[in-house]
Structure formats: C-alpha cells, structure tokens
C-alpha positions as CSV (number, residue, x, y, z in Angstrom):
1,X,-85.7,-149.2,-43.1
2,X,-89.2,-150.5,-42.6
3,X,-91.7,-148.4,-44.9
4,X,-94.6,-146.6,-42.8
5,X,-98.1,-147.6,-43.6
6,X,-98.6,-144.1,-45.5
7,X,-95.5,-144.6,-47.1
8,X,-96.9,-148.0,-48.7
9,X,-100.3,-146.3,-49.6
10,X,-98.4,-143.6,-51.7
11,X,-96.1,-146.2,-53.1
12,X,-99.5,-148.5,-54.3
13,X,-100.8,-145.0,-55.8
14,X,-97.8,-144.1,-57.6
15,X,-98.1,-148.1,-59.1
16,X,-101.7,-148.3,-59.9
17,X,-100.8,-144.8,-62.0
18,X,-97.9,-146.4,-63.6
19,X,-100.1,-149.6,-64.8
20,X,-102.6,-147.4,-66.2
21,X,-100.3,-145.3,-68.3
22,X,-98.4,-148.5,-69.5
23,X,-101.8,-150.2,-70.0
24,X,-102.9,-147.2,-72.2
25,X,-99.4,-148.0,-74.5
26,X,-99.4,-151.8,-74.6
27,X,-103.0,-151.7,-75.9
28,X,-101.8,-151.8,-79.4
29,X,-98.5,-153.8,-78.2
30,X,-96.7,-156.1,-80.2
31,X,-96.0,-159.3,-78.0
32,X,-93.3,-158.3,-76.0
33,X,-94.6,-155.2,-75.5
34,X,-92.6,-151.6,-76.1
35,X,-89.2,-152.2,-75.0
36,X,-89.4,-148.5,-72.7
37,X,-92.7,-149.6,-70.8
38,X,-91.3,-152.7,-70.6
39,X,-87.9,-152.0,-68.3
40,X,-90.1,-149.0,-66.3
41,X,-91.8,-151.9,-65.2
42,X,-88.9,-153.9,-64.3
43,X,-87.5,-151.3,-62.3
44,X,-90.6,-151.7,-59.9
45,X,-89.3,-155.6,-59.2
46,X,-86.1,-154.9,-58.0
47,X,-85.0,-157.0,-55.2
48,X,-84.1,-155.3,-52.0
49,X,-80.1,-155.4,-50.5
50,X,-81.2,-155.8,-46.4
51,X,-83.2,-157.2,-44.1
52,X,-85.2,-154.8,-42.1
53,X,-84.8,-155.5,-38.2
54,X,-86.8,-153.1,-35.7
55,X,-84.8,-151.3,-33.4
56,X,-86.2,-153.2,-30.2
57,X,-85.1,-156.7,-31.9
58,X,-81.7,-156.2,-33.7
59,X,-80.3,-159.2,-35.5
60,X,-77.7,-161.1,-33.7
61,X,-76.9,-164.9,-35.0
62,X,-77.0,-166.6,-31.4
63,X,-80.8,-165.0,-31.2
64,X,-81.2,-166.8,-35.1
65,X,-79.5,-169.8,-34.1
66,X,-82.1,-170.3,-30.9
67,X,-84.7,-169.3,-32.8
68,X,-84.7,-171.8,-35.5
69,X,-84.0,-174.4,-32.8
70,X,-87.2,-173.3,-30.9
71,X,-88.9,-173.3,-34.7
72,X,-88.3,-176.9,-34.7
73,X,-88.8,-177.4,-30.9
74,X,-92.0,-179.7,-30.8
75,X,-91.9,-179.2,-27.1
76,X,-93.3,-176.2,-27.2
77,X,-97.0,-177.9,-28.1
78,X,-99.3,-179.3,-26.1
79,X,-99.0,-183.2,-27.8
80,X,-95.1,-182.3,-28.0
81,X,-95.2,-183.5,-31.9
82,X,-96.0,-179.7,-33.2
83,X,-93.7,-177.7,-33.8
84,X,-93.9,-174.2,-36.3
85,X,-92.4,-176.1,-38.8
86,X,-95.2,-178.9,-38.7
87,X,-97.3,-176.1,-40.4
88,X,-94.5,-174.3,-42.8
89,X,-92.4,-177.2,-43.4
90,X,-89.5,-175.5,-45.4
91,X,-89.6,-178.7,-47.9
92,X,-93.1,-177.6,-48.9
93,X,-91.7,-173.6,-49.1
94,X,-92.6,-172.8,-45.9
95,X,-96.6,-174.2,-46.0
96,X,-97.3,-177.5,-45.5
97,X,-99.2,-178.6,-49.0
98,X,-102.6,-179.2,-48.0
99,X,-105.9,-177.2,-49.0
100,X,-106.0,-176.3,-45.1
101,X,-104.2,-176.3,-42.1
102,X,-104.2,-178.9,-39.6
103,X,-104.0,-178.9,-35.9
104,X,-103.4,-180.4,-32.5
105,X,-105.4,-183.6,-32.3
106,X,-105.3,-183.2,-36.3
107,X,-108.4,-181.1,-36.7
108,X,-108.9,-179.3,-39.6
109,X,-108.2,-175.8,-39.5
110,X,-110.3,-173.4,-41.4
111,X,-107.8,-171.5,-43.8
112,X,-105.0,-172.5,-45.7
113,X,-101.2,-172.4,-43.8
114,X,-99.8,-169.2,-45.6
115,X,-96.0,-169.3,-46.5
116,X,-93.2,-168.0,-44.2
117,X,-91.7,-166.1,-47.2
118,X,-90.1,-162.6,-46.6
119,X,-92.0,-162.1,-43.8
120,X,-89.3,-159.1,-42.8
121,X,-90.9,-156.6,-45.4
122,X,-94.5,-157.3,-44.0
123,X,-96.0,-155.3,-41.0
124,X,-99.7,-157.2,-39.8
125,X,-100.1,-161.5,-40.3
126,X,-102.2,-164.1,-40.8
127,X,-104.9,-164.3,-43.4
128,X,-107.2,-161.6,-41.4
129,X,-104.1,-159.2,-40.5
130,X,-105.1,-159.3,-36.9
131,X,-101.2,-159.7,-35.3
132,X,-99.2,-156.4,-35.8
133,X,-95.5,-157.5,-35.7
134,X,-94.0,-161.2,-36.5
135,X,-93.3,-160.9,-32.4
136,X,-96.9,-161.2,-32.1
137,X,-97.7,-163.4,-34.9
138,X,-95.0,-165.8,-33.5
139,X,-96.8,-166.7,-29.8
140,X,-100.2,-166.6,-31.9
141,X,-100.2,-170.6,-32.9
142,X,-98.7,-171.3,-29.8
143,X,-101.5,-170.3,-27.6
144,X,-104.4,-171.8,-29.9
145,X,-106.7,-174.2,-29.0
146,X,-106.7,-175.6,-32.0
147,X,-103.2,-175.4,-33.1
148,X,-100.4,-176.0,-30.7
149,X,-102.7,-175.7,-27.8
150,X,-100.0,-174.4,-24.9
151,X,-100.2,-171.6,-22.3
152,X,-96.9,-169.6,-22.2
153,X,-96.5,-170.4,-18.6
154,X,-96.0,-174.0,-19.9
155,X,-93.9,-173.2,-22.7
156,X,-91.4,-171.5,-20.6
157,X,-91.7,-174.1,-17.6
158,X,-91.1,-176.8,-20.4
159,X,-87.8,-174.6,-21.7
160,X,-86.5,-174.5,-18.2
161,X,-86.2,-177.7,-17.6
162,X,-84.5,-178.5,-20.4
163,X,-80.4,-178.1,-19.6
164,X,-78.9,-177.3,-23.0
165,X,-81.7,-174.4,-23.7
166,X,-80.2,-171.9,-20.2
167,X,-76.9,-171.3,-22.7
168,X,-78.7,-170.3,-25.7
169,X,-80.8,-167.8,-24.0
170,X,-78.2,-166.2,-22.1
171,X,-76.3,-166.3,-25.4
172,X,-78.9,-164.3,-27.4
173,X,-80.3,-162.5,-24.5
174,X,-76.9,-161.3,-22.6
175,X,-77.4,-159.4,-19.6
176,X,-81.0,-161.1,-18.6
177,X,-81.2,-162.4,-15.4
178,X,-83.7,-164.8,-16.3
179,X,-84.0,-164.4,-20.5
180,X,-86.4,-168.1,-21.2
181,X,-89.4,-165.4,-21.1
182,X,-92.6,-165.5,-23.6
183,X,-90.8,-162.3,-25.2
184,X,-87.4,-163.6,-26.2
185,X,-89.3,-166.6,-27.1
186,X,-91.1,-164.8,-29.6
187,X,-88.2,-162.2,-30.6
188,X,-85.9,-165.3,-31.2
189,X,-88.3,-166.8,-33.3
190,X,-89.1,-164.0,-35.1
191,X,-85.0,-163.1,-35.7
192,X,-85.4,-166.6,-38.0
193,X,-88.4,-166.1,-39.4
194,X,-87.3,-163.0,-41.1
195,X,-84.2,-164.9,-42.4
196,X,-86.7,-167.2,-44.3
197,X,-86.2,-165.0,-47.9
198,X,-86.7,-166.4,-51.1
199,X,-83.7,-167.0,-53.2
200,X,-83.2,-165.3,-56.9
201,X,-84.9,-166.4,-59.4
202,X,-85.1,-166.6,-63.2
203,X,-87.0,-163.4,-63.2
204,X,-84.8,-161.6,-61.1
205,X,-81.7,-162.4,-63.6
206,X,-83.9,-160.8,-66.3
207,X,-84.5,-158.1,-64.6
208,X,-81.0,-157.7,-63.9
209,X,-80.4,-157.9,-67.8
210,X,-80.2,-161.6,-68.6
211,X,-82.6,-161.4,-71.5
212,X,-82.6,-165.2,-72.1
213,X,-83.1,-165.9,-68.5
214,X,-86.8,-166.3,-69.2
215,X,-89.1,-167.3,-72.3
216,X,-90.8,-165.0,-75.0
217,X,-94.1,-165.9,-73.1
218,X,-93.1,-165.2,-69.9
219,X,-92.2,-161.4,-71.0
220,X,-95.4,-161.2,-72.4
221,X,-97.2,-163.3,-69.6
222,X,-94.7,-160.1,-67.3
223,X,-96.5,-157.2,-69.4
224,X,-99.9,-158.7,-69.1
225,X,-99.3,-159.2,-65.4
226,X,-98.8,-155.2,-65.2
227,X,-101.7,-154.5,-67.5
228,X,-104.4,-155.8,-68.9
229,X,-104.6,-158.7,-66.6
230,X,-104.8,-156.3,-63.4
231,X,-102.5,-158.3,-61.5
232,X,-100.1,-155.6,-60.2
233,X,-103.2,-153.9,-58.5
234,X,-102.7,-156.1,-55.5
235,X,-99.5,-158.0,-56.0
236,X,-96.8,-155.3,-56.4
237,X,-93.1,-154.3,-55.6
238,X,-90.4,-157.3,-55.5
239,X,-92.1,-159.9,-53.5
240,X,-95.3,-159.4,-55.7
241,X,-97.6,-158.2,-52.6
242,X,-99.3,-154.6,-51.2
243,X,-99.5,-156.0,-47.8
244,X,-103.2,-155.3,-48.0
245,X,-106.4,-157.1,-48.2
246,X,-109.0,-157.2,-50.2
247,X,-112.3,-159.4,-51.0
248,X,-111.5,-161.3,-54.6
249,X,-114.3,-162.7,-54.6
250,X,-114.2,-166.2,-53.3
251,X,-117.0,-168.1,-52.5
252,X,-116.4,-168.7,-48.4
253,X,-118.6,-167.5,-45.7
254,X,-115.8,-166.8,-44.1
255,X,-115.4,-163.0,-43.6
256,X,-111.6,-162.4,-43.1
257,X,-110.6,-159.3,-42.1
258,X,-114.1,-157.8,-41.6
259,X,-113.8,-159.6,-38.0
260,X,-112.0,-156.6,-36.5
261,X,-112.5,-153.9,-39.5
262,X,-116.3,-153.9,-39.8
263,X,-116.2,-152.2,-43.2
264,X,-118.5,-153.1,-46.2
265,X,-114.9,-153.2,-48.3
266,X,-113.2,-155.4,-45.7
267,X,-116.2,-158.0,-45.6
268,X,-114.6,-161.4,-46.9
269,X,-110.9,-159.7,-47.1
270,X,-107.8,-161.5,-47.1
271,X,-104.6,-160.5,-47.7
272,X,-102.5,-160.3,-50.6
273,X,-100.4,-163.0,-50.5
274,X,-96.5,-162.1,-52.2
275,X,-95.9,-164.6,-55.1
276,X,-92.3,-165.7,-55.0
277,X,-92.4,-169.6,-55.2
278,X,-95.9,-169.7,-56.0
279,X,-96.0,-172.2,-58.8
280,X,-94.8,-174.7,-55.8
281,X,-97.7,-173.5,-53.6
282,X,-100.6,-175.0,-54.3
283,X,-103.5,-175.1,-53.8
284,X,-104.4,-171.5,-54.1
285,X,-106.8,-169.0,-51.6
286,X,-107.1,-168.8,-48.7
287,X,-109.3,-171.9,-48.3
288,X,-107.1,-173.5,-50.7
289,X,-110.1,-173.8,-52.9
290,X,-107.8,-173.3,-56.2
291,X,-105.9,-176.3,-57.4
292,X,-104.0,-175.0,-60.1
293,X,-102.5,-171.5,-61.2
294,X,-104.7,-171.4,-64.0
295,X,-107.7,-172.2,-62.0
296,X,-106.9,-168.8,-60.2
297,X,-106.3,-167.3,-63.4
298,X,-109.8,-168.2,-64.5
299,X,-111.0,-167.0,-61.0
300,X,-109.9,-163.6,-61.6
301,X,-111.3,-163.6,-65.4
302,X,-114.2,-164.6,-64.2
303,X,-115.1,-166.8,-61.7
304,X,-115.1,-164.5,-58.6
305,X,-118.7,-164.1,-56.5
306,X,-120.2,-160.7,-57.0
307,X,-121.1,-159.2,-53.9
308,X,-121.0,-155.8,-52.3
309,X,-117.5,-156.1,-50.8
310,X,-116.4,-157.2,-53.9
311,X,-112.9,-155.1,-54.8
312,X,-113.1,-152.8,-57.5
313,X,-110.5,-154.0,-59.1
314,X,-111.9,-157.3,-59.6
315,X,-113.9,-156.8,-62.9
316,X,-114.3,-159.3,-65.5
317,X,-110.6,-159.4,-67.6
318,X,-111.6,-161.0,-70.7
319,X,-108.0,-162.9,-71.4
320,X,-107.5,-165.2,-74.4
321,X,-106.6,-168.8,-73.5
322,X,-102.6,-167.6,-74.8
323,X,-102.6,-164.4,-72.3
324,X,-103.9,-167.1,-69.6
325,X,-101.0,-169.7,-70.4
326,X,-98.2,-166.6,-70.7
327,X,-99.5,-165.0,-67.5
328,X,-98.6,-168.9,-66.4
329,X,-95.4,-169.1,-67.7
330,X,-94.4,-165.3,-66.0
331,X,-95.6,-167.2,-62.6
332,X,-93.1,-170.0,-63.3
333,X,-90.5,-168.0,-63.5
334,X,-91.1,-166.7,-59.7
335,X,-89.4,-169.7,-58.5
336,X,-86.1,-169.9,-56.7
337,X,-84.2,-173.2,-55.7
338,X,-83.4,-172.4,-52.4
339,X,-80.5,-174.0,-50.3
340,X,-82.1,-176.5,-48.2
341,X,-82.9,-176.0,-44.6
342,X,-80.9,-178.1,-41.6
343,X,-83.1,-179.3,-39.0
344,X,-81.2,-178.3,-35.7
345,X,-80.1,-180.9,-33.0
346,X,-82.7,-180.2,-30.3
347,X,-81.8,-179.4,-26.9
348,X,-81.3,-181.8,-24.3
C-alpha cells in the first residue's frame, strides 16, 4: 500500500533519530562498526515484496504490454524520432548519459534526464516535483515544446490511424467504447513505468546475510553512509531516497522547486534522487555538473554554495580521503545487472 505523505514525514523522523543515536556509538567505532548498530541499520534497507498500484489504475499485463509499446512509440512526437525511451534509454539505466537532456530539434534541455527507477514507491516527478502521480508525469514530456512537442489531440489522432494499436486498447481498456484517449495513454504508460524496478544487488544479499557479498570497505563505506557522512538524511529506506527536496547547495541559478513552493527552504530544491544503479549514472545533479561519485562526495564535504536556502543538513563533513573512497565502494555495491529490456514490434 502506498505510504501517505505524513506517513513518510514520520518515517524520515524516526530515521534521522536512529542515525543520530548510531552516530553517537560509532564515534569511537572500530572499522566495521558495532556489529548491533550495524544490522539495526540494515533492517532500514530492506527491499520491499509488491508493487504498489492505485486503485483507479490496477495492474493488468495487456495495459503493461501497450504501455511499453507506446514507451517506445516515436510516433507519439512531433519529429516522430522521440519516443520516452529516447530520454531513459534502459541501456543507459533508464537516463540517457548526458550532463543534460536533450530535445525535439536537439536543443539542450536545462536539467539532467533523471532515471525511471522504482518510480511505483514515489508520489510527485520531475526534478521540481511539480506532477503529482506518474499518470501526470507521463503526458508531461509529451506536451512540451521543447521535448516531444505534440498536443494530445494529435497523439491520439496519430494512434487511431494506426490499425494494430484499436486491439491493444480495447485489450487493456475492456469495456471502452472508444479507449485510445489521453488517459489510458498515460495510465498504460504509467502501468510500465512502475514495472521499471531495479534488480538485487550485492548489497541486498548482505543484507539478507551474505556477509561476503560485499568488501570490508563497503561495510564501513555502509556505516559511514548512516553516520558521520550524513547521507541517510536525505537518501533513506530501500531505494536510498525521502522523496523530498532540498537545496544542497549547487551552484545553478536555477531555483527548482521554489517555482511553485515560494519558500526560503525550497529556493534551489531538487529532489532526492534514490541511489540504486547510481555508480552507472553519471554525471551527477541535477545539471549533471558532477562527473564522478567522488566529485559529489567532495561536494557534500565541502563544496556546496552557502546560501540562505541552503539545507541544514548540509554542513561541512570533514571525511578522510579513506571514509571518501569507502563511502565509494558502499555506492558500488548499489548496482544490479538487470535483465535487458526488449524493444517491442511497433504497431502497424
């Protein structure tokens, strides 16, 4: 079941206790860190058993099967060469490898094309959080001038008059009279995005008990992660995220999510982006100003711009150059080797 908004807040609160209480034992910590701080950590990481559907878009594989077809369905751009994947190519985990996006007539686009990674557990998208829903987020790019650049009268024209595509509507949308609608367009699409879930990883066999899943340095990299390094702040639970935003202190003009929350602490916010994968990410930010993980590393020990929307929890962390490389090595061990992804036979 999808956790409410206060439900998260109280979750992040009981976290941001736990690190300061383990923080206040590791302090004099041998490398690995007392073995009883050490698994009440893990058991904050464990990976969930379900994907969360909402009630007014239930799972069903024919609405999964058309909307991974209509993921790849360049049609459905203005230049017909765009498609979703263009932007979160699965080969390049979901994001397409470059500092920042690109769009129709291959202008650059001023943030960097965040990952499709479980996107089920998540409630507002994009860097700025201003769509609520992955239905909303879906039609989003679609409708941008600067991205796919089509109305959603032309989408679903385009759709229509395409033979093979009135069967896999009516299959994922039984009952509908006329189903190639903006709506199931962006419910089928979202059905497949939420299926986009990173595979297990070395971490997630340690934590299920496989001590020699990962290194002596990644453990210790782990326990720094929770404490002294202040990672967990922001990037918590299984997929390494709050769901929130917050200014960190990059030096950008642009102002994130203080476009539509017109906060002093929202000035400059972007989202906390989850970690799975993230070593095969780069660059970093979201400008994708960071080239390497241990650039962001050094960001956060003390690179950031001090300003007065600057978190709180951005405060010089003083790390030696081992805690930077274990903190590294922990990051490394984030990454799953995923089945590939098929690229559907487009409709006729």
């Amino acid at each position: 079941m999808r956790q409410t908004l206060s439900a998260r807040f109280v979750a992040a609160a009981g976290i941001a206790a736990w690190v300061i209480f383990a923080y206040a034992f590791a302090s004099s910590a041998g490398k690995d860190g007392p073995a009883e701080i050490t698994a009440a950590m893990k058991a904050l990481y464990n990976r969930p058993d379900s994907i969360p559907y909402p009630k007014d878009n239930p799972y069903s594989e024919a609405k999964a099967n058309l909307g991974k077809t209509l993921f790849f369905e360049t049609r459905l751009s203005r230049s017909q060469v765009m498609s979703c994947a263009t932007c979160h190519n699965p080969g390049f985990d979901w994001t397409d490898g470059n500092p920042k996006g690109v769009g129709d007539y291959h202008k650059t686009l001023p943030r960097k094309v965040p990952t499709l990674f479980n996107l089920a557990w998540d409630d507002l998208f994009f860097w700025d959080g201003r769509a609520e829903g992955l239905e909303k987020q879906g039609l989003g790019p679609m409708q941008s001038a600067t991205e796919m650049h089509m109305s959603l009268d032309e989408a679903v024209t385009r759709l229509k008059a395409i033979h093979e595509y009135a069967p896999l509507f009516t299959s994922a949308f039984p009952g509908q009279s006329d189903p190639i609608t903006p709506e199931n367009i962006a419910k089928a699409i979202a059905i497949f995005e939420r299926s986009i879930i990173s595979g297990e990883a070395p971490f997630d066999r340690w934590i299920k008990g496989d001590e020699n899943a990962i290194s002596a340095e990644a453990k210790h990299g782990f326990l720094l992660f929770n404490t002294k390094a202040r990672c967990a702040d922001c990037h918590t639970g299984w997929n390494f995220s709050d769901d929130s935003f917050h200014d960190t202190g990059v030096d950008d003009a642009d102002i994130g999510r203080g476009k539509f929350l017109p906060f002093t602490t929202m000035q400059h916010a972007f989202k906390s982006v989850g970690l799975r994968n993230i070593e095969r990410r780069a660059p970093y930010m979201h400008n994708g100003s960071l080239a390497t993980l241990m650039d962001v590393i050094n960001h956060y020990d003390h690179g950031f711009v001090k300003r007065e929307s600057l978190a709180d929890d951005i405060k010089p962390l003083h790390l030696s150059e081992q805690e930077k490389q274990d903190l590294v090595e922990f990051l490394k061990t984030l990454t799953s080797r995923d089945t590939p992804v098929t690229i559907p036979e487009m409709p006729k």
